[in-house]
Backbone as numpy.savetxt, mean C-alpha at the origin, in Angstrom:
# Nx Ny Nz CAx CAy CAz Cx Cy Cz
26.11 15.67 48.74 26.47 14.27 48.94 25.69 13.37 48.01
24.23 13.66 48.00 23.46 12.76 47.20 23.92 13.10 45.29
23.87 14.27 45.38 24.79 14.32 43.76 25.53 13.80 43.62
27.01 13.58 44.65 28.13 12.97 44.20 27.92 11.53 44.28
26.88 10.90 45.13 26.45 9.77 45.06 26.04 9.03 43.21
24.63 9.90 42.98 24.41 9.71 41.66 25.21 9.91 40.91
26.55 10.52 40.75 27.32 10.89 39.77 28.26 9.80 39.66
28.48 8.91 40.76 29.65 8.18 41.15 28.86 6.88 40.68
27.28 6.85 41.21 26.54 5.43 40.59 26.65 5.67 38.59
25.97 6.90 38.64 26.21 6.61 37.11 27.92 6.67 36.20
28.83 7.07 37.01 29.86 6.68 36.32 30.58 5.45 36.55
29.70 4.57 37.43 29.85 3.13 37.76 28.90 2.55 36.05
28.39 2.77 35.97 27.01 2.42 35.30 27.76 2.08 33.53
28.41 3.71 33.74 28.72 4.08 32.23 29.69 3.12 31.70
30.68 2.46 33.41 32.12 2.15 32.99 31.75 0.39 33.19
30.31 0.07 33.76 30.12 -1.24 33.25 29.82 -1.61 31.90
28.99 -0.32 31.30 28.81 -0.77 29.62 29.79 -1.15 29.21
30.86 0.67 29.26 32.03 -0.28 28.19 32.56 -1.41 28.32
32.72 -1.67 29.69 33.18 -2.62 30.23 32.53 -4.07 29.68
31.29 -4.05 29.33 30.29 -4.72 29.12 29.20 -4.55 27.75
30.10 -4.69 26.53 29.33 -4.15 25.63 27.73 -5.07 25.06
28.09 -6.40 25.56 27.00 -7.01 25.60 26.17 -6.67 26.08
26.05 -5.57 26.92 24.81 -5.18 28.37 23.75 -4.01 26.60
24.57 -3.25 25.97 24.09 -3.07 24.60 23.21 -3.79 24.06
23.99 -4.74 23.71 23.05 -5.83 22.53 22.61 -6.61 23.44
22.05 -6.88 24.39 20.90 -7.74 24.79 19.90 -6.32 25.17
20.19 -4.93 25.34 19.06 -4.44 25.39 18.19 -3.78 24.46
19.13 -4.01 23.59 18.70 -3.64 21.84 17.76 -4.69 21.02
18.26 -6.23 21.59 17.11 -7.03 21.27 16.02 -7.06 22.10
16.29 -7.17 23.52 14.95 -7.05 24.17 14.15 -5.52 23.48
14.46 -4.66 22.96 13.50 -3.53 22.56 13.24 -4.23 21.48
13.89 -4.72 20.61 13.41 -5.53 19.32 12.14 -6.74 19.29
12.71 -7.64 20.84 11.54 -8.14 20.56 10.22 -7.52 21.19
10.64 -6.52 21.94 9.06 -6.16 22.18 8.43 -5.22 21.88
9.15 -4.48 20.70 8.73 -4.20 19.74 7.62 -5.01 18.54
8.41 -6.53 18.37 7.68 -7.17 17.56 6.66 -7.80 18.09
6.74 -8.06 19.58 5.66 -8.44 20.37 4.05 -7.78 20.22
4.44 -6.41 20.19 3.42 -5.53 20.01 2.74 -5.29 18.78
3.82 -4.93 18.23 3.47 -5.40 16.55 2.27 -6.24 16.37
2.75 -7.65 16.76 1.89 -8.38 16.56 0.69 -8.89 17.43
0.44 -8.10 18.19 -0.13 -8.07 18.84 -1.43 -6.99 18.35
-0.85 -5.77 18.26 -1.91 -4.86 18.16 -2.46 -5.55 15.82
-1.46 -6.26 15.43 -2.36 -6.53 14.02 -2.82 -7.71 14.72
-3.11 -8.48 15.70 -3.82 -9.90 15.59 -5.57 -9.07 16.29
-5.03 -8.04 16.28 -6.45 -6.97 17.01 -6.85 -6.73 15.93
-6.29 -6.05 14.95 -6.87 -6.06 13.61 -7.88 -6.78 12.68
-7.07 -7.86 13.11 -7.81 -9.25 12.22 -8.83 -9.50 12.88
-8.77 -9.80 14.23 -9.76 -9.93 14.98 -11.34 -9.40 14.57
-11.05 -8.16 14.79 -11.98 -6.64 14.38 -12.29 -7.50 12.86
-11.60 -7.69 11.62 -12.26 -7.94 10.30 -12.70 -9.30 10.47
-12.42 -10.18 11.14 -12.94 -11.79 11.66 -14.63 -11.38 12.11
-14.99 -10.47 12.96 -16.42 -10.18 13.73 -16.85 -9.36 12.52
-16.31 -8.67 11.62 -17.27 -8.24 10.61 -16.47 -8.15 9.30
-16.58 -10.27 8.85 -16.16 -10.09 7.66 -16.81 -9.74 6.08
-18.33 -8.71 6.50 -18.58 -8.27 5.47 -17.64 -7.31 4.70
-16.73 -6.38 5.59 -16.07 -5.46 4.89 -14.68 -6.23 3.84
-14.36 -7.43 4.50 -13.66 -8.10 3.52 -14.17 -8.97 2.28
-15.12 -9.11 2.71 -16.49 -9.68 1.37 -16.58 -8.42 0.44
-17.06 -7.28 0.87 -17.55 -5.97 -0.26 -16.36 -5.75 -0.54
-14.80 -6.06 0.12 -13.66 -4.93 -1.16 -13.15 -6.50 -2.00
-13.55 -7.33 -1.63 -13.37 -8.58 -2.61 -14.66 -8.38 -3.97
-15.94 -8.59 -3.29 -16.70 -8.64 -4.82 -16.71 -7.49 -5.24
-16.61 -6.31 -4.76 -16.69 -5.04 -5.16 -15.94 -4.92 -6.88
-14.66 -5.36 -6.60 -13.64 -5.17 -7.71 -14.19 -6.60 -8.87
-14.26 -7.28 -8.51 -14.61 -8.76 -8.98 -16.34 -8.30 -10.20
-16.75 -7.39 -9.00 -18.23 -7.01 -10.28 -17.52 -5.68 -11.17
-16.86 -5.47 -11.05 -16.18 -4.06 -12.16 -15.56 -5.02 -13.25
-14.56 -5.95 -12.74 -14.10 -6.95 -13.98 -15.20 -7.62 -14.55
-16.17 -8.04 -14.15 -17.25 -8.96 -14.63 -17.90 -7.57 -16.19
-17.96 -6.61 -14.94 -19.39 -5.84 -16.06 -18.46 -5.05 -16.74
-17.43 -4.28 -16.57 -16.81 -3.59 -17.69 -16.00 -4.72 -19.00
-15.97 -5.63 -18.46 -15.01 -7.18 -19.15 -16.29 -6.93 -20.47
-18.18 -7.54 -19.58 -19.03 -7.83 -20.88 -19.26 -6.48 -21.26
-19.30 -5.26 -20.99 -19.45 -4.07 -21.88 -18.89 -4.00 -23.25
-17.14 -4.03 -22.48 -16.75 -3.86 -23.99 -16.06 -5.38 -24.70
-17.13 -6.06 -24.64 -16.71 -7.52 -25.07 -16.57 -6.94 -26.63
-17.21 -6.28 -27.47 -17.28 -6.57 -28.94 -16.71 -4.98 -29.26
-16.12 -4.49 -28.34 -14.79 -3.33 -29.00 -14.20 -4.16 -29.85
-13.68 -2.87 -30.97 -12.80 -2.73 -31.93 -11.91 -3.77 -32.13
-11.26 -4.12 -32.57 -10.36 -5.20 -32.63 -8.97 -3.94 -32.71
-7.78 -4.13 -31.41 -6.86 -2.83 -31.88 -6.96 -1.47 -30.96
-8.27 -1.92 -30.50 -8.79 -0.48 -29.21 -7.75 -0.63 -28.20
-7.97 -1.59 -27.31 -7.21 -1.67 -26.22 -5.47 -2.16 -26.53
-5.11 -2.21 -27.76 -3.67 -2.95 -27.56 -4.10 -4.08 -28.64
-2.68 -5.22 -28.07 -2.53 -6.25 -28.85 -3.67 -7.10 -29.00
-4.45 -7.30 -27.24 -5.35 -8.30 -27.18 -6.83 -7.98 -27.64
-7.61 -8.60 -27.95 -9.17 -8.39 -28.18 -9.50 -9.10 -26.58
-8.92 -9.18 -25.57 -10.14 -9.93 -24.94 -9.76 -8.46 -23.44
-10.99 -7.43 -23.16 -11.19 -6.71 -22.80 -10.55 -7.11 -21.29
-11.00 -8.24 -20.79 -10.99 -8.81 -19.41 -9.55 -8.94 -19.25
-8.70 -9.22 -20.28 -7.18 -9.41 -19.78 -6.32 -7.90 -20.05
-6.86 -7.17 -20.80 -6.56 -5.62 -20.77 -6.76 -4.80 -19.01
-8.15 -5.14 -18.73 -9.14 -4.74 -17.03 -8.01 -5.28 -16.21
-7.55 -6.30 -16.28 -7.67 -7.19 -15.32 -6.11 -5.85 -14.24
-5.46 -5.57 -14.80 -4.24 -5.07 -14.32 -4.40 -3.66 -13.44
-5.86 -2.85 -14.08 -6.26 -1.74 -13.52 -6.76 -1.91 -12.38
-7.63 -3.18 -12.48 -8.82 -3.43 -11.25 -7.79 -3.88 -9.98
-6.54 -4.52 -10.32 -5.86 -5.13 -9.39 -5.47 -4.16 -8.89
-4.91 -2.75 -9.09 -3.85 -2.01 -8.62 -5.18 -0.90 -8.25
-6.32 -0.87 -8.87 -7.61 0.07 -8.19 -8.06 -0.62 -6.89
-8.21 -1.64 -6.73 -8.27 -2.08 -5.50 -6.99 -2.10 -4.31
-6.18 -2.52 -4.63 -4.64 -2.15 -3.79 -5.00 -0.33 -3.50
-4.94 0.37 -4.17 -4.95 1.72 -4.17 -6.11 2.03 -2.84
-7.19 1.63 -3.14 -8.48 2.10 -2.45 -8.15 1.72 -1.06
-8.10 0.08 -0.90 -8.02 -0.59 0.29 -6.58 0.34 0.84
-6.02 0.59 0.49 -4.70 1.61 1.13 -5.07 2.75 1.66
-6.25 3.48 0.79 -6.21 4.88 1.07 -7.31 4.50 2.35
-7.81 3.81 2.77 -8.90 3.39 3.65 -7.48 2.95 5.16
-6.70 3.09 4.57 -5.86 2.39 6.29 -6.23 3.13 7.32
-6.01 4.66 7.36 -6.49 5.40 8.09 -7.62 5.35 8.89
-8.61 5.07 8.75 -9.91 5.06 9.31 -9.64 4.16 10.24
-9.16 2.99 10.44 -9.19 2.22 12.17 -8.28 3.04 13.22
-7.58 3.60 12.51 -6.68 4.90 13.61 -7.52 5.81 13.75
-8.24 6.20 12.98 -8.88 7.70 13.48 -10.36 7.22 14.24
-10.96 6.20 13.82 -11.57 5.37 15.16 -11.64 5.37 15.77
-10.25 4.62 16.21 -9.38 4.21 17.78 -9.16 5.88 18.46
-8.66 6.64 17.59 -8.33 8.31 18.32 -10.37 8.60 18.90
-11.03 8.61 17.82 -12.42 9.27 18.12 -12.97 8.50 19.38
-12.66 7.18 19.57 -13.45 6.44 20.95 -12.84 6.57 21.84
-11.26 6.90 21.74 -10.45 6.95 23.21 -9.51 5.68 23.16
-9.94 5.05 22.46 -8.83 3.66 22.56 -7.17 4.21 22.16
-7.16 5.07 20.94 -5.33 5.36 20.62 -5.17 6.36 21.82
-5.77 6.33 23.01 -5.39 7.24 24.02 -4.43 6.53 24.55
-5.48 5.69 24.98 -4.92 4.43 26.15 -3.23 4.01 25.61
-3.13 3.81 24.05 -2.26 3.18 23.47 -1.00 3.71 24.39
-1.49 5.45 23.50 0.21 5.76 23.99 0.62 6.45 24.96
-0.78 6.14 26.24 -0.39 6.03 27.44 0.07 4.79 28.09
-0.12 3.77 27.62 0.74 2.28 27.66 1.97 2.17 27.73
2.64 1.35 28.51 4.44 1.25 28.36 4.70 0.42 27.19
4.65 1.29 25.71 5.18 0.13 25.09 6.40 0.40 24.59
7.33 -0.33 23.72 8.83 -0.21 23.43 8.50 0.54 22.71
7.85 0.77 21.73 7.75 1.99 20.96 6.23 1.92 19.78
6.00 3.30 20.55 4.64 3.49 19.48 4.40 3.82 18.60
5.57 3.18 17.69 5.57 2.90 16.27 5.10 2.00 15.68
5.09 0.70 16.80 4.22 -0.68 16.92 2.44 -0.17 16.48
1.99 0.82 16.61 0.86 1.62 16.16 0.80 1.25 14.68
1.33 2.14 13.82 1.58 2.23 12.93 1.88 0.68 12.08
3.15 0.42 12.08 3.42 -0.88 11.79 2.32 -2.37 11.84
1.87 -2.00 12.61 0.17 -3.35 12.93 -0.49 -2.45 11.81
-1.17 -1.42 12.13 -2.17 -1.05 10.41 -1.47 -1.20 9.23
-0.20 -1.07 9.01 0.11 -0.88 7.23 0.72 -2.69 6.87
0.76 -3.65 7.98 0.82 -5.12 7.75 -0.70 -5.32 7.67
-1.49 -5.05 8.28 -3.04 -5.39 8.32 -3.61 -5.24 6.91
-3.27 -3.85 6.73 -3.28 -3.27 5.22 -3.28 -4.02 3.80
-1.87 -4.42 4.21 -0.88 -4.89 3.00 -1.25 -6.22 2.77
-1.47 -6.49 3.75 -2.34 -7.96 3.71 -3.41 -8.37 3.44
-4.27 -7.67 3.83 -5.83 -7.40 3.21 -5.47 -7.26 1.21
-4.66 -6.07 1.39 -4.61 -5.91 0.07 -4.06 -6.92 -0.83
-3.12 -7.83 -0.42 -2.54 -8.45 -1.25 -3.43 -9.70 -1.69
-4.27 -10.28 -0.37 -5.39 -10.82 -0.59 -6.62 -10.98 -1.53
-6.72 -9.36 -1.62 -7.50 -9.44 -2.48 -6.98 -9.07 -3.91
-5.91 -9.24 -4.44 -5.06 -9.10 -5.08 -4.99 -10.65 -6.04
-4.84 -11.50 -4.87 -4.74 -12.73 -5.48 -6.40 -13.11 -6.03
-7.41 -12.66 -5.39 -8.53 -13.24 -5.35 -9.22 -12.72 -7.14
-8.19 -11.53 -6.91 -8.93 -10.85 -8.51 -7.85 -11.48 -9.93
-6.87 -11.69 -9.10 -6.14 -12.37 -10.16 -6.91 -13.77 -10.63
-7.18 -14.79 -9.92 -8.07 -16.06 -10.02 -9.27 -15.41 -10.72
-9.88 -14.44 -10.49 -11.38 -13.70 -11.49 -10.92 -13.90 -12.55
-9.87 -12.44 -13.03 -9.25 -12.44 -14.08 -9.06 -13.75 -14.88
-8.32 -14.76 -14.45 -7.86 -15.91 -15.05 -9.51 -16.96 -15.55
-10.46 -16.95 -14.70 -11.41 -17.35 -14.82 -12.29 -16.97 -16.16
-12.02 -15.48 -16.74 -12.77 -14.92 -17.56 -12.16 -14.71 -18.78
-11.23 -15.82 -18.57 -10.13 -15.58 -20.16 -8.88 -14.76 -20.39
-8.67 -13.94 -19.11 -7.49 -13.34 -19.20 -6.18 -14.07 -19.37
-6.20 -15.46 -18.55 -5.26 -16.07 -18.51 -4.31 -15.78 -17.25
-3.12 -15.83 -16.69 -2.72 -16.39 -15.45 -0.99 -16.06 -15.89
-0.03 -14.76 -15.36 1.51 -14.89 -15.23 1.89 -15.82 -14.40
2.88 -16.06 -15.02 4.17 -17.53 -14.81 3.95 -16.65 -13.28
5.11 -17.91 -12.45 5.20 -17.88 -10.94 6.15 -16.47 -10.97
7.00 -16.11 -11.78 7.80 -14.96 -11.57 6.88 -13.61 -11.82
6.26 -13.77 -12.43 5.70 -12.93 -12.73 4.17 -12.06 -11.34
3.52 -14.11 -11.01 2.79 -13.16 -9.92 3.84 -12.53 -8.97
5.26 -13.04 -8.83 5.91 -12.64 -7.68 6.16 -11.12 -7.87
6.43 -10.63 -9.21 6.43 -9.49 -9.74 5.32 -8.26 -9.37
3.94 -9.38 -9.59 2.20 -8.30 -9.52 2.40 -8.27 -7.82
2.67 -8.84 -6.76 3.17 -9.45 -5.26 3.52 -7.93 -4.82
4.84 -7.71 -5.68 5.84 -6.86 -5.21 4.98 -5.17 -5.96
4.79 -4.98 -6.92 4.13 -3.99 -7.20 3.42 -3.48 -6.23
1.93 -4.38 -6.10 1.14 -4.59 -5.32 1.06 -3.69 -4.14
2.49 -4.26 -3.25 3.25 -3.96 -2.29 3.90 -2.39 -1.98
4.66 -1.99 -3.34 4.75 -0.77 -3.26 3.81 0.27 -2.48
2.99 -0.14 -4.04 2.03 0.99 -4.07 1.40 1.00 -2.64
0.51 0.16 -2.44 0.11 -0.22 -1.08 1.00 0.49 0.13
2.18 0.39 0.72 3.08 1.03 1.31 3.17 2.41 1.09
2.77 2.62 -0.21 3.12 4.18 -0.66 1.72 4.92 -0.13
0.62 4.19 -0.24 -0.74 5.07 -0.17 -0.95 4.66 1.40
-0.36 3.51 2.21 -0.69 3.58 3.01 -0.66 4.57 4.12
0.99 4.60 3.97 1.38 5.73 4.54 0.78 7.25 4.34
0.44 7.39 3.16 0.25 8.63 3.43 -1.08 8.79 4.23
-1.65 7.78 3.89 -3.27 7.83 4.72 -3.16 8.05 6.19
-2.17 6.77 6.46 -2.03 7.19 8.45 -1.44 8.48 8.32
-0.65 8.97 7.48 -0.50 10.39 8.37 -1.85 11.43 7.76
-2.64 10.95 6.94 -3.87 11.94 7.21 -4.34 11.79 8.47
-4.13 10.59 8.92 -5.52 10.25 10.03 -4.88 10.80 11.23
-3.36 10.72 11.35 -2.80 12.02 12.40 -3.11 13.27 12.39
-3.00 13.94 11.07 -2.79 15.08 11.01 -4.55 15.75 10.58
-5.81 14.71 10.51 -6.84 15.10 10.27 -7.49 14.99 11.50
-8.86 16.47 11.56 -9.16 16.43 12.78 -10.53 15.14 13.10
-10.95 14.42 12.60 -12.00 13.72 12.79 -12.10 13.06 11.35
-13.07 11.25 11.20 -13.05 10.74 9.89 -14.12 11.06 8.89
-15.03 11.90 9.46 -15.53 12.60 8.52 -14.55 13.70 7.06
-13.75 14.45 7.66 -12.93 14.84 6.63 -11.83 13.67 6.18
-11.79 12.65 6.57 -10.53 11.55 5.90 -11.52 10.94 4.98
-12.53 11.10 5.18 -13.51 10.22 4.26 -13.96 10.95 2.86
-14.22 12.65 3.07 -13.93 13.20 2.13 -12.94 13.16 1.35
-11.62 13.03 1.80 -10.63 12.97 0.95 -10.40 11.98 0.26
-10.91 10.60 0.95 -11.01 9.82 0.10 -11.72 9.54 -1.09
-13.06 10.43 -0.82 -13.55 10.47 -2.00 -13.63 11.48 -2.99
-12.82 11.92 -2.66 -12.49 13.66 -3.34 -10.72 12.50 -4.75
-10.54 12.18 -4.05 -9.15 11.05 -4.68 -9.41 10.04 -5.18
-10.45 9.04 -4.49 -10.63 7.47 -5.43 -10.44 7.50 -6.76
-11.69 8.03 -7.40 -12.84 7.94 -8.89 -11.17 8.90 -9.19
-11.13 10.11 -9.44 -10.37 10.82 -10.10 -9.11 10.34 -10.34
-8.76 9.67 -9.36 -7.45 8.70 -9.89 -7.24 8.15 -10.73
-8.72 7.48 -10.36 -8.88 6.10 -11.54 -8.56 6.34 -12.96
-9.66 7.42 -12.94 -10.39 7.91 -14.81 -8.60 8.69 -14.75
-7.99 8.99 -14.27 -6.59 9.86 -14.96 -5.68 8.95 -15.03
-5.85 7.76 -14.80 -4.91 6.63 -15.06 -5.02 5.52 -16.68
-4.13 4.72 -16.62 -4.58 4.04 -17.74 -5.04 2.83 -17.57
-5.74 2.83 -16.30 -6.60 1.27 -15.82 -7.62 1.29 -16.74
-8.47 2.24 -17.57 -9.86 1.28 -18.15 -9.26 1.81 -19.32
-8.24 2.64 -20.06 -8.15 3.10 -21.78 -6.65 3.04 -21.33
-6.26 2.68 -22.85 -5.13 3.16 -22.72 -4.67 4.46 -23.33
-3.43 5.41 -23.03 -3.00 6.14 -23.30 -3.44 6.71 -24.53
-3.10 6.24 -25.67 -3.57 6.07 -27.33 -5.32 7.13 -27.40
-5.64 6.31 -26.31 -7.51 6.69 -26.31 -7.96 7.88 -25.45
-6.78 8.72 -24.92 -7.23 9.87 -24.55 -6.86 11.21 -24.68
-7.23 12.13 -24.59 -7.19 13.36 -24.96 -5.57 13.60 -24.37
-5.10 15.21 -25.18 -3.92 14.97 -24.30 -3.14 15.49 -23.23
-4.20 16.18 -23.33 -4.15 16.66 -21.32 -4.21 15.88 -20.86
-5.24 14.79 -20.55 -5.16 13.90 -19.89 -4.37 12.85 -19.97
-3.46 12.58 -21.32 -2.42 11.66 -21.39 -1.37 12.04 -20.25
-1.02 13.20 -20.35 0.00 13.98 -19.46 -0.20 13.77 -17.86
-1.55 14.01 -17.66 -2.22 13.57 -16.33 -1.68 12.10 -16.16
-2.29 11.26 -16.66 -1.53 9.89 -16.57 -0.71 9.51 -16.61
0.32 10.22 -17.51 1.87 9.85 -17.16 2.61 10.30 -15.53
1.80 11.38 -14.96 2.40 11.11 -13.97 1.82 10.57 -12.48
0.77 9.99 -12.82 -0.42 9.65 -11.84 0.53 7.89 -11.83
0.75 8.12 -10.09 1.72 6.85 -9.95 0.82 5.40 -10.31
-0.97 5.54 -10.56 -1.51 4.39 -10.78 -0.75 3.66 -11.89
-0.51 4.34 -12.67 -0.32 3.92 -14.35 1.20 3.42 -14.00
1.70 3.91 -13.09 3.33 3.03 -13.20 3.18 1.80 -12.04
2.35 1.15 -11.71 1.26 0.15 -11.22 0.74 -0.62 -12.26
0.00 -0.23 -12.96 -0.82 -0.74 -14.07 -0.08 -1.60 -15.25
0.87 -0.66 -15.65 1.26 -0.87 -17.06 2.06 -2.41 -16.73
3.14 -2.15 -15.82 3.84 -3.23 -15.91 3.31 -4.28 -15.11
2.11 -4.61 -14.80 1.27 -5.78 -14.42 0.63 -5.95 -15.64
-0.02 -4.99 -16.53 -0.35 -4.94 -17.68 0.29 -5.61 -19.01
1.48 -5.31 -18.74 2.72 -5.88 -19.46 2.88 -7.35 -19.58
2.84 -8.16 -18.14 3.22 -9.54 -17.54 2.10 -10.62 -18.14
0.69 -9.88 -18.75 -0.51 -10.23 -18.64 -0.71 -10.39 -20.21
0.19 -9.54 -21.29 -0.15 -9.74 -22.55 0.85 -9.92 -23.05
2.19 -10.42 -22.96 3.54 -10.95 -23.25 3.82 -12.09 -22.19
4.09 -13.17 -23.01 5.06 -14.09 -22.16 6.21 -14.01 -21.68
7.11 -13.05 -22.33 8.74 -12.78 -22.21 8.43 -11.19 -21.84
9.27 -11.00 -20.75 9.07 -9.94 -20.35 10.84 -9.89 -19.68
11.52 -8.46 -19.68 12.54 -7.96 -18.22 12.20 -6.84 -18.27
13.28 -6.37 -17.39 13.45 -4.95 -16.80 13.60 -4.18 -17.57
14.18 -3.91 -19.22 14.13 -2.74 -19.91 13.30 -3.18 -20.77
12.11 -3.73 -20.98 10.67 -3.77 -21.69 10.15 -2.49 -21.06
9.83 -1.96 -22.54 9.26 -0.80 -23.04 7.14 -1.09 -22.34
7.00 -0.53 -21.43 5.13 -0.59 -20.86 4.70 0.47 -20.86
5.24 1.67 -21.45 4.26 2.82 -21.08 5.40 4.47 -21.94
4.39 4.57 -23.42 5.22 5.69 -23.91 4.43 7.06 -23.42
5.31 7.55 -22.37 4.96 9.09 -21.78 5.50 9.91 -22.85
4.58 11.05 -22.15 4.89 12.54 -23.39 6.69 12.67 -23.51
7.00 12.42 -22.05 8.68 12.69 -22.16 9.10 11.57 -23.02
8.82 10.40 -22.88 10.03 9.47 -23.41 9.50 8.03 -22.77
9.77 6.77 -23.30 9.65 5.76 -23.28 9.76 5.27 -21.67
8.82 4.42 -20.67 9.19 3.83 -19.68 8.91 2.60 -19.62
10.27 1.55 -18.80 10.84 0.42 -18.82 9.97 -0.40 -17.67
9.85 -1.42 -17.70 9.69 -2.12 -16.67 9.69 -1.79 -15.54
11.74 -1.58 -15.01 12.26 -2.01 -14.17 11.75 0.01 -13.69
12.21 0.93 -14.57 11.93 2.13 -14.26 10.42 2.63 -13.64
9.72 1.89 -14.20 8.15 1.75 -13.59 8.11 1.45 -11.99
9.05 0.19 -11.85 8.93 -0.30 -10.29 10.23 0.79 -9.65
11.02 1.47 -10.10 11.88 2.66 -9.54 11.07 3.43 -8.82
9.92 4.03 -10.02 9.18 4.81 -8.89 7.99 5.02 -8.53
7.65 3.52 -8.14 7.00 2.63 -7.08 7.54 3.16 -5.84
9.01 2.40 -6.13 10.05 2.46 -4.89 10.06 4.15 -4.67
10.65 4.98 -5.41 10.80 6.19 -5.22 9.43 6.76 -4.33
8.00 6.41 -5.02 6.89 6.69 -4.17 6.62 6.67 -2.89
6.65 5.35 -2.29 7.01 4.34 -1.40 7.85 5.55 -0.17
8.85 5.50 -0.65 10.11 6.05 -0.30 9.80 7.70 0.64
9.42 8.60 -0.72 8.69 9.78 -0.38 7.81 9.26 0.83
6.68 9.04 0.71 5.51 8.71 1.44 6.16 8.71 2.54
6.68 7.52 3.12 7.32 7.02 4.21 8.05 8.15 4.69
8.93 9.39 4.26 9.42 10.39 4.89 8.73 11.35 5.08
7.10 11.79 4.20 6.82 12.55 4.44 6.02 12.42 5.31
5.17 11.36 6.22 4.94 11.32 7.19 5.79 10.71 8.76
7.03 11.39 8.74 7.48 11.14 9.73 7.62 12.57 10.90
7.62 13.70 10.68 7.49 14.77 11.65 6.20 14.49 11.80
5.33 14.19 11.34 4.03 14.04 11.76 4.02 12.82 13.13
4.62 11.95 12.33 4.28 10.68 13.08 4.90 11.10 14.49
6.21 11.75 14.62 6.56 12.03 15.49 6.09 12.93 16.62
5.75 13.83 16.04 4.92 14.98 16.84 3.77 14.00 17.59
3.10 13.30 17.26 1.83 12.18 17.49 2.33 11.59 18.35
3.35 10.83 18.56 3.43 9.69 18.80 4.68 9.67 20.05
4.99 10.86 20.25 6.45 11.29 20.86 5.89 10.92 22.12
């Protein structure tokens, strides 16, 4: 009796939806908004946390700011022709340091998740009723992206300060969106280290097993021209340099589009617009390859 009861309530149930397709879409936004509820909720925790100790946003601000200063006066009286078109070292730097900092501050997302896992707090999380604990995730890589873009602008104003000079408004919207990629691309992969790593002692290794080696295989402090050619090859496919170049690009040409020539790889010539392809393509990867992870975690 009680089966045919439940069977008879839920085929009451089924034949009010159709009946009622709105009963759908108002429960699709209520998950939407409290989804975004949480969202923003668990990044205003974020900020919070860097508000009570804004030294760590002070050290990844001057941190990058003293690399432009002292590598800028090192090679103040290079070659005329070393770095490219320009002689002024600081507007050559200025494109590496931007996208070395985006990079770092990314690969660092991880660590407030694996935190929150080591004290017991991401326990509580996703024992919580929330619409979905993806809201996890989503609060660190806005927290992230934001931090990063921040200090993004802050090194751009250095840069401009030390003679590099300053891209048109399209153009920062351009360094904005790069920025952004990459950032998205490293973020992700970091939270799914911090899932799939057992404690932040090994996330911290990896980070430093990756920073420095990135760097030096990219074309943030030489360009291409100036290195051996193994390591040219290294750089052509080290996603920093498709970061670099075409911020690099915006910074020593006034006229710039999408099929401007920023970066001749061993294969063949790359464009602008092909540079930010695979950004996107990066981006893209990243984001799928931590999703059985995320899921397994988070289910």
């Amino acid at each position: 009796m009680s089966g045919t009861i439940l069977t008879s309530k839920s085929a009451n149930i089924n034949l009010q939806e159709i009946a009622s397709p709105q009963l759908y879409s108002d429960a699709n936004q209520s998950v939407f908004g409290e989804l975004v509820q949480e969202t923003l909720a668990l990044t205003r925790r974020l900020f919070i946390q860097l508000q009570r100790r804004p030294s760590t946003l002070a050290a990844g601000i001057i941190q990058p700011v003293m690399w432009l200063v002292l590598f800028g006066a090192l090679f103040q009286n290079a070659p005329k022709g070393l770095f490219g078109n320009t002689t002024n070292y600081a507007e050559f730097l200025a494109a590496g340091i931007i996208v070395f900092t985006a990079f770092g501050g990314a690969l660092n997302a991880g660590l407030p998740i694996m935190f929150d896992r080591e004290f017991g707090f991401l326990n509580r999380l996703l024992v919580a009723p929330l619409a979905s604990r993806f809201s996890i995730v989503f609060a660190s890589a806005i927290f992230i992206i934001s931090q990063t873009l921040l200090q993004a602008a802050v090194i751009v104003g250095a840069a401009a300060f030390l003679g590099a000079g300053i891209p048109d408004a399209a153009g920062l919207a351009t360094i904005a969106l790069i920025v952004f990629l990459l950032a998205l691309g490293v973020t992700a992969l970091s939270l799914g280290l911090a899932f799939a790593l057992p404690g932040h002692i090994e996330l911290i290794a990896v980070i430093f097993v990756t920073n420095l080696p990135l760097l030096f295989a990219s074309t943030a402090l030489a360009p291409l021209s100036f290195m051996p050619q193994w390591l040219q090859v290294i750089a052509t496919i080290n996603p920093l340099s498709y970061a670099i170049e075409p911020i690099r690009y915006l910074y020593q040409h006034e006229s710039w589009g999408l099929n401007s020539i920023v970066m001749h790889a061993f294969w063949g010539d790359v464009t602008f617009g092909g540079a930010i392809l695979v950004l996107l393509g990066f981006a893209v990867v990243a984001l799928l390859s931590i999703q059985p992870r995320l899921r397994r975690t988070l289910a």
